[in-house]
C-alpha positions as CSV (number, residue, x, y, z in Angstrom):
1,X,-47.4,-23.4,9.7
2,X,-47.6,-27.0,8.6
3,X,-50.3,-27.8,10.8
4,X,-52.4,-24.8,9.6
5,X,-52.1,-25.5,5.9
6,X,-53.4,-29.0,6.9
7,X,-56.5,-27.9,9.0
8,X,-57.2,-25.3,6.0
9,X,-56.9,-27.9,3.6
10,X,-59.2,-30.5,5.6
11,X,-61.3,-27.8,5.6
12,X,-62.0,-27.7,1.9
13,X,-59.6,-24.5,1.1
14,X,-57.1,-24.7,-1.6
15,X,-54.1,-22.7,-2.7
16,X,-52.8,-21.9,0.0
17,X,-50.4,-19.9,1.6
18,X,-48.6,-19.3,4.4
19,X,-46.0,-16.7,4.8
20,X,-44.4,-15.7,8.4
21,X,-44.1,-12.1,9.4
22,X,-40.7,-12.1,10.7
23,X,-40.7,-8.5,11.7
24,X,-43.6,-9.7,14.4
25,X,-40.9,-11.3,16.3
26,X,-39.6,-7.6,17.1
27,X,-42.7,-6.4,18.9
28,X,-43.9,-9.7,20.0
29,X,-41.0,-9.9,22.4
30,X,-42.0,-6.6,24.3
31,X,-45.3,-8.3,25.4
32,X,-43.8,-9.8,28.5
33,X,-40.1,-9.9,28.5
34,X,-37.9,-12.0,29.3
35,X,-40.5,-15.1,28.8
36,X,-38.9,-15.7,24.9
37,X,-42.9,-15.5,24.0
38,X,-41.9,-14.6,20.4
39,X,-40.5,-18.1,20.3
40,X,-44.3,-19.3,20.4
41,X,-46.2,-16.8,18.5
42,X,-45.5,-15.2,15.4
43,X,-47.8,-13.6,12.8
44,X,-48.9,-14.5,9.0
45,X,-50.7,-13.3,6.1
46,X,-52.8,-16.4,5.5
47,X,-54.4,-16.5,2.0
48,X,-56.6,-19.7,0.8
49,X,-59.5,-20.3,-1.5
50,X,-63.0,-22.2,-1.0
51,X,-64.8,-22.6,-3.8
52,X,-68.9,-21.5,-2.7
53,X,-71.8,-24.9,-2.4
54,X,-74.0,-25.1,-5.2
């Protein structure tokens, strides 16, 4: 999550945020069991600003 508020912020965004969707982790783990996939992956509501160019 770190790493995508940088990239956003080198991007020109501002306030932003970040928050995990912990439920994910309940259907993310059916995708292929047994491989701990929802380890890896995990889904977010990302929300971030950019002002328009002038």
């Amino acid at each position: 999550m770190d790493e995508i508020r940088a990239m956003l912020q080198s991007s020109g965004f501002t306030e932003i945020s970040v928050e995990a969707k912990d439920e994910s982790r309940m259907f993310i783990k059916d995708w292929i069991p047994g491989t701990n996939l929802e380890d890896y992956i995990q889904s977010a509501v990302i929300k971030a600003y950019k002002a328009p160019r002038i």
